[in-house]
N, CA, C and O atoms as a DFTB+ gen file, in Angstrom:
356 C
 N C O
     1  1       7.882       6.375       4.456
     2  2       7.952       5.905       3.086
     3  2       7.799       7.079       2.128
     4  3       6.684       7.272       1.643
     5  1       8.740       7.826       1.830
     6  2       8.568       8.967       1.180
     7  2       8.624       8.434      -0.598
     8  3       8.597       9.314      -1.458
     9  1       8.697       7.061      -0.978
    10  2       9.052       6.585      -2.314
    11  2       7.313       6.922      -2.477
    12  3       6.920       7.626      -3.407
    13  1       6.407       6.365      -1.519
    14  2       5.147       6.063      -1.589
    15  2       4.343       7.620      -2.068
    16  3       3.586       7.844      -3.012
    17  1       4.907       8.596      -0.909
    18  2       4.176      10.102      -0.904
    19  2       4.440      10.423      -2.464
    20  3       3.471      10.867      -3.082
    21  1       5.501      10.267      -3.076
    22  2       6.187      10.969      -4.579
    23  2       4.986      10.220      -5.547
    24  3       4.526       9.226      -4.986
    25  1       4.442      10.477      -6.768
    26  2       3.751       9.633      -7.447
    27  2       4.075       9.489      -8.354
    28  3       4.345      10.268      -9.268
    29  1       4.120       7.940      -8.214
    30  2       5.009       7.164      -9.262
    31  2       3.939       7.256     -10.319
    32  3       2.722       7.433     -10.276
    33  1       4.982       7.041     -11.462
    34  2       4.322       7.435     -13.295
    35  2       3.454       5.946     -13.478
    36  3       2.592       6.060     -14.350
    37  1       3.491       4.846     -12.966
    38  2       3.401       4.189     -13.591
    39  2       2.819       3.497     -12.865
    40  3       2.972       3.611     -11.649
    41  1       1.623       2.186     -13.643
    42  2       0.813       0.853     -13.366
    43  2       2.047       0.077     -12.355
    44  3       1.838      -0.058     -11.150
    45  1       3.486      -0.457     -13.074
    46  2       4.380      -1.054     -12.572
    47  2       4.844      -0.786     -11.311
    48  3       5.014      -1.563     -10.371
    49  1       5.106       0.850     -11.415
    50  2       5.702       1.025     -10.001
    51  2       4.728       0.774      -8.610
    52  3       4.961       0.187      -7.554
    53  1       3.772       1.353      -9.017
    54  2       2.069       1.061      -7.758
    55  2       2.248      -0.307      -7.885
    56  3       2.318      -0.492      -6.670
    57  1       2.385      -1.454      -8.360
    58  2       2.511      -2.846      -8.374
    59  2       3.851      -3.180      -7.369
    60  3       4.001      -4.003      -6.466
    61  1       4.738      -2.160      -7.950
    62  2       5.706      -2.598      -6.334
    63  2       5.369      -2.319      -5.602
    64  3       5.078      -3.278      -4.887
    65  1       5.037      -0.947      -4.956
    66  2       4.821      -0.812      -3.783
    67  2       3.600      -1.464      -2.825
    68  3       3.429      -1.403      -1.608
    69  1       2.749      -2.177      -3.994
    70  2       1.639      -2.978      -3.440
    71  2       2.182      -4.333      -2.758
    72  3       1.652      -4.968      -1.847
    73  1       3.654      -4.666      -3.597
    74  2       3.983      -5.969      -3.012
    75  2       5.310      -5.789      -2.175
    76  3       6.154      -6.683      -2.113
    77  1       5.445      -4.512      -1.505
    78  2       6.560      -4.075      -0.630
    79  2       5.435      -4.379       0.978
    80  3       5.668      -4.997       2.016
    81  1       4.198      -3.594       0.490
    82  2       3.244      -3.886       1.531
    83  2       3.091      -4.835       1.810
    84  3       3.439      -5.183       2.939
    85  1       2.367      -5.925       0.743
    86  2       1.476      -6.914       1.126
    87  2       2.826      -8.002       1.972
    88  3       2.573      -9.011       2.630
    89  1       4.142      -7.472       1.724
    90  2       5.547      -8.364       2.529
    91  2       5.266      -8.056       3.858
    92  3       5.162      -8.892       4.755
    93  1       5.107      -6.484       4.015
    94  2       4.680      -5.802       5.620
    95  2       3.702      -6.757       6.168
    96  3       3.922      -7.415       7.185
    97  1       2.608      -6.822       5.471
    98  2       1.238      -8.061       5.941
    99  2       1.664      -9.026       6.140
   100  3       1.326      -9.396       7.264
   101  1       2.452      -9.923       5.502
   102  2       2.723     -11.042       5.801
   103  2       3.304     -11.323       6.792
   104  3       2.890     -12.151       7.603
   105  1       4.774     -10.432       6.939
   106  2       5.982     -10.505       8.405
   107  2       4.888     -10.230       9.440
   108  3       5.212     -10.548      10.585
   109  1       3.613      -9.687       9.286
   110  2       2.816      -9.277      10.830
   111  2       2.024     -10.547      11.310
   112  3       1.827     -11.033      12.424
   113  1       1.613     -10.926       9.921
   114  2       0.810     -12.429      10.310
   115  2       1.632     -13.181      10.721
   116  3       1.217     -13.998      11.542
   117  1       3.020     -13.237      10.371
   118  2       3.591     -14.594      10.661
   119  2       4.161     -13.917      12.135
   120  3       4.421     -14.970      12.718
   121  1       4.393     -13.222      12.759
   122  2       4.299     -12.491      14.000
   123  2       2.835     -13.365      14.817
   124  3       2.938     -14.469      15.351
   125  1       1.809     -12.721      14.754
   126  2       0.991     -13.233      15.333
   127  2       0.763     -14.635      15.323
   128  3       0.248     -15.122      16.329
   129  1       1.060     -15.383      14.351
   130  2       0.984     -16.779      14.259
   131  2       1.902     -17.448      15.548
   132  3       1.394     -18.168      16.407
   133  1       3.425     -17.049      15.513
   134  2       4.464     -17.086      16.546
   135  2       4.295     -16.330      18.005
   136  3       5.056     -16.657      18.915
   137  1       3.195     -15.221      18.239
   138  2       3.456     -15.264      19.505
   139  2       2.694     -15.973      20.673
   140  3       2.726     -15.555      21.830
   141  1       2.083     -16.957      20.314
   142  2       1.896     -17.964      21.538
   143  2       2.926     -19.087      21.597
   144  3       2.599     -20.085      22.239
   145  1       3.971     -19.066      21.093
   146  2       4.910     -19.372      21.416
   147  2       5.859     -18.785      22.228
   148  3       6.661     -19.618      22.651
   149  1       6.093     -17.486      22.656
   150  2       6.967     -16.542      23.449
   151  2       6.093     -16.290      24.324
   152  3       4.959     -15.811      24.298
   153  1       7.084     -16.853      25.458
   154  2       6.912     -16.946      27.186
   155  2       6.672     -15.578      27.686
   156  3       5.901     -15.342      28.616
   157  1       7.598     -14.352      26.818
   158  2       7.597     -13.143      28.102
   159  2       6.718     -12.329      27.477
   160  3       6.783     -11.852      26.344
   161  1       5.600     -12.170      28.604
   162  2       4.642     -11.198      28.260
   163  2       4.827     -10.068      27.753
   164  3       4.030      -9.713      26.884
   165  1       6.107      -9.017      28.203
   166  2       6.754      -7.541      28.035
   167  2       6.842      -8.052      26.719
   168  3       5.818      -7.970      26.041
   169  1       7.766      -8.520      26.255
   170  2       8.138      -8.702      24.725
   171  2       6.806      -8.676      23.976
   172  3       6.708      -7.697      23.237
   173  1       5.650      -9.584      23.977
   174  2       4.600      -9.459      23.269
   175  2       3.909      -8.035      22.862
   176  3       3.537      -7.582      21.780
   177  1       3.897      -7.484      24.311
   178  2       3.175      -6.318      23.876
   179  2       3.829      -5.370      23.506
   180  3       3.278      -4.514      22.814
   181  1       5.508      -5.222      23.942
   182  2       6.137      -4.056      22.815
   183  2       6.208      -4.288      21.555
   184  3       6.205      -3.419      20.684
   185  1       6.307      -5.997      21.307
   186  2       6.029      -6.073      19.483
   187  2       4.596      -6.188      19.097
   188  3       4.332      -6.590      17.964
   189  1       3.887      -5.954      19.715
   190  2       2.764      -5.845      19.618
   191  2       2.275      -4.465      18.962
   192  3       1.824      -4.190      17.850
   193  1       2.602      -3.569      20.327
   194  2       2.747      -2.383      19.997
   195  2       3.359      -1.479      18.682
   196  3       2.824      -0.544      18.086
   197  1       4.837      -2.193      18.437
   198  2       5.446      -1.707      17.083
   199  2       4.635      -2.245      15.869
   200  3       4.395      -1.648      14.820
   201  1       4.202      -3.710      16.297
   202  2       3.023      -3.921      14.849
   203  2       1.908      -3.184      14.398
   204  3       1.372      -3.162      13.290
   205  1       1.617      -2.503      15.586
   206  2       0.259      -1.569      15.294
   207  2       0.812      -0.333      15.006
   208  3      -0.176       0.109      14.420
   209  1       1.380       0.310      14.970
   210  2       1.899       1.310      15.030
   211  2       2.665       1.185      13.318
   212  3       2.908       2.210      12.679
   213  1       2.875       0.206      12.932
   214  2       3.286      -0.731      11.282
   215  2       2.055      -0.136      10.519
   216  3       2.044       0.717       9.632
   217  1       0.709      -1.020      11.277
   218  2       0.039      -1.099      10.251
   219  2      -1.103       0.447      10.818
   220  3      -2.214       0.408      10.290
   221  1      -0.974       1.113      11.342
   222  2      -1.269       2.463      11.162
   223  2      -0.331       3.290       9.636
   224  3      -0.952       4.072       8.917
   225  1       0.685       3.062       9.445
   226  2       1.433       3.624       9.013
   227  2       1.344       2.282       7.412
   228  3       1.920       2.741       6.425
   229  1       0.957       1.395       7.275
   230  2       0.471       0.846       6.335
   231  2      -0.887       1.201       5.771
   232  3      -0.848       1.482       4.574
   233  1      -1.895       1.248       6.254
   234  2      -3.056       2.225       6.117
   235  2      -3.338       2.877       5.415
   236  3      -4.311       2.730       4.675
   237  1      -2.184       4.287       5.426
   238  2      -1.852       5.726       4.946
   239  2      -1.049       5.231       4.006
   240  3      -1.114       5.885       2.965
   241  1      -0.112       4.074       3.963
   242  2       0.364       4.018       2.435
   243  2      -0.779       3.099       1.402
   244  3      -0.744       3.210       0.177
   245  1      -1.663       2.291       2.048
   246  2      -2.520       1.649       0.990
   247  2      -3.063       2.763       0.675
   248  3      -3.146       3.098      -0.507
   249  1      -3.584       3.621       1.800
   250  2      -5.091       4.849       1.072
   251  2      -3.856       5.827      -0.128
   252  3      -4.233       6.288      -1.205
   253  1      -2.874       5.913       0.234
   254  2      -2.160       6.759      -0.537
   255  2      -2.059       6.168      -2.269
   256  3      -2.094       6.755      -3.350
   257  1      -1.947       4.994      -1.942
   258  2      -1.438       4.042      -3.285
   259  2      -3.118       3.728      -3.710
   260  3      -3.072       3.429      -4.904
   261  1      -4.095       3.689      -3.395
   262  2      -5.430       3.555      -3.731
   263  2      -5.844       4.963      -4.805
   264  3      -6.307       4.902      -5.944
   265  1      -5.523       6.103      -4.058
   266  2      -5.245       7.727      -5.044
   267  2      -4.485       7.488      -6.155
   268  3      -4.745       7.793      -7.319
   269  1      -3.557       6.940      -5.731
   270  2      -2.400       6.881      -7.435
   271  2      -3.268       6.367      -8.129
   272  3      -3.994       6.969      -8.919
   273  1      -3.271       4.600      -7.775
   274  2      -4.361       3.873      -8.956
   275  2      -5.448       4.868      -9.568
   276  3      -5.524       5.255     -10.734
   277  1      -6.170       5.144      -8.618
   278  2      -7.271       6.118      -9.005
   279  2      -7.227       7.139     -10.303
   280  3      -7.814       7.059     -11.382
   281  1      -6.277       8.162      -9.771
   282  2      -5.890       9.184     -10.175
   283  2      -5.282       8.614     -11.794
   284  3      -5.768       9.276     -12.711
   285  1      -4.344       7.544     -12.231
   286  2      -4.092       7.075     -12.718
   287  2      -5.079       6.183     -13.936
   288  3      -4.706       5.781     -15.038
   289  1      -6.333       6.061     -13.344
   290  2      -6.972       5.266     -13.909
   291  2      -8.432       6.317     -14.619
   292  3      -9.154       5.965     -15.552
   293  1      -8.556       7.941     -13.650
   294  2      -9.050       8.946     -14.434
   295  2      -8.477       8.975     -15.167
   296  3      -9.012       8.203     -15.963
   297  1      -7.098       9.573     -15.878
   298  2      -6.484      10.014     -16.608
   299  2      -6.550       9.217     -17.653
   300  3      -6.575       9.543     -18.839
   301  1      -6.586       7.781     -17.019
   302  2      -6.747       6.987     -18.596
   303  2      -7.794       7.205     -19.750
   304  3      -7.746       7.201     -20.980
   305  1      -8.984       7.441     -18.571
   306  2     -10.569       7.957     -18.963
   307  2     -10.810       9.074     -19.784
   308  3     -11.472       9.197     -20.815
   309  1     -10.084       9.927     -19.065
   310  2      -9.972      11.184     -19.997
   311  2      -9.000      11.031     -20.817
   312  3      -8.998      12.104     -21.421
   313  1      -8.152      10.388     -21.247
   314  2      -8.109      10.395     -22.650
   315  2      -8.432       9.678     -23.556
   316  3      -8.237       9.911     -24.749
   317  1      -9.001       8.654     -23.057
   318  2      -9.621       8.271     -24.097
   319  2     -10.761       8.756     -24.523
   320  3     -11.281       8.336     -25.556
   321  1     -11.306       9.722     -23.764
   322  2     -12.609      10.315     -24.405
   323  2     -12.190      11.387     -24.703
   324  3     -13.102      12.097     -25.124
   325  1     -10.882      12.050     -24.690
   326  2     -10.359      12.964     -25.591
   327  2     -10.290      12.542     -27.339
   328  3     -10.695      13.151     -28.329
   329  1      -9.603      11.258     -27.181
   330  2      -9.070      10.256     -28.489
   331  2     -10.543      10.331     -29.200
   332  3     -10.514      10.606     -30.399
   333  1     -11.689      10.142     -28.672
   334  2     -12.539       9.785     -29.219
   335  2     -13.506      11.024     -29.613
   336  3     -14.073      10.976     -30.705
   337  1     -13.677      11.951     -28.895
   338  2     -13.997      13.638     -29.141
   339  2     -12.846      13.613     -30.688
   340  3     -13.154      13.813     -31.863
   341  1     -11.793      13.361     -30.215
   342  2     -11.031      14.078     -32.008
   343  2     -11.644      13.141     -32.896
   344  3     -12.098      13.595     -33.947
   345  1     -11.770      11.520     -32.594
   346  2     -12.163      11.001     -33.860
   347  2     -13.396      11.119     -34.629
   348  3     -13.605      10.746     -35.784
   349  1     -14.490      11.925     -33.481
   350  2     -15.587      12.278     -33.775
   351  2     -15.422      13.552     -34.840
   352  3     -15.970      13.467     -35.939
   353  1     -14.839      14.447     -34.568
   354  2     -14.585      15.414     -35.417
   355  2     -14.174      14.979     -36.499
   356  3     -13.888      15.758     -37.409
């Protein structure tokens, strides 16, 4: 997910990529919900396997998108206590 590594300018864009994820979460739950329904054991555990291997790699994009917000939400901080340093003057 290299859209994720780049940092997006904006509240909006971190709002997509939060709900590009939380789609990833869902297709996994509804995975696990469905596999006691499938007979062949092999199949379970290679999609098993690719699901974990998903949400390893989901992980690193929440902690990544957790920094943006962050980072995003200093900056707000500091300026407004910039705004307010000038109005003091």
């Amino acid at each position: 997910m290299d859209k994720i590594k780049s940092k997006p300018s904006t509240v909006k864009d971190l709002n997509r990529i939060r709900g590009i994820i939380k789609s990833k979460f869902t297709n996994t739950r509804k995975f696990v919900d469905t596999c006691s329904t499938i007979d062949d054991q092999i199949k379970i555990d290679l999609s098993a396997q690719k699901k974990l291997n998903n949400f390893k790699v989901m992980k690193e994009e929440l902690e990544t998108l957790l920094n943006q917000y962050l980072d995003i939400a200093e900056d707000e901080k500091a300026s407004e206590k910039s705004d307010e340093e000038s109005l003091a003057l």
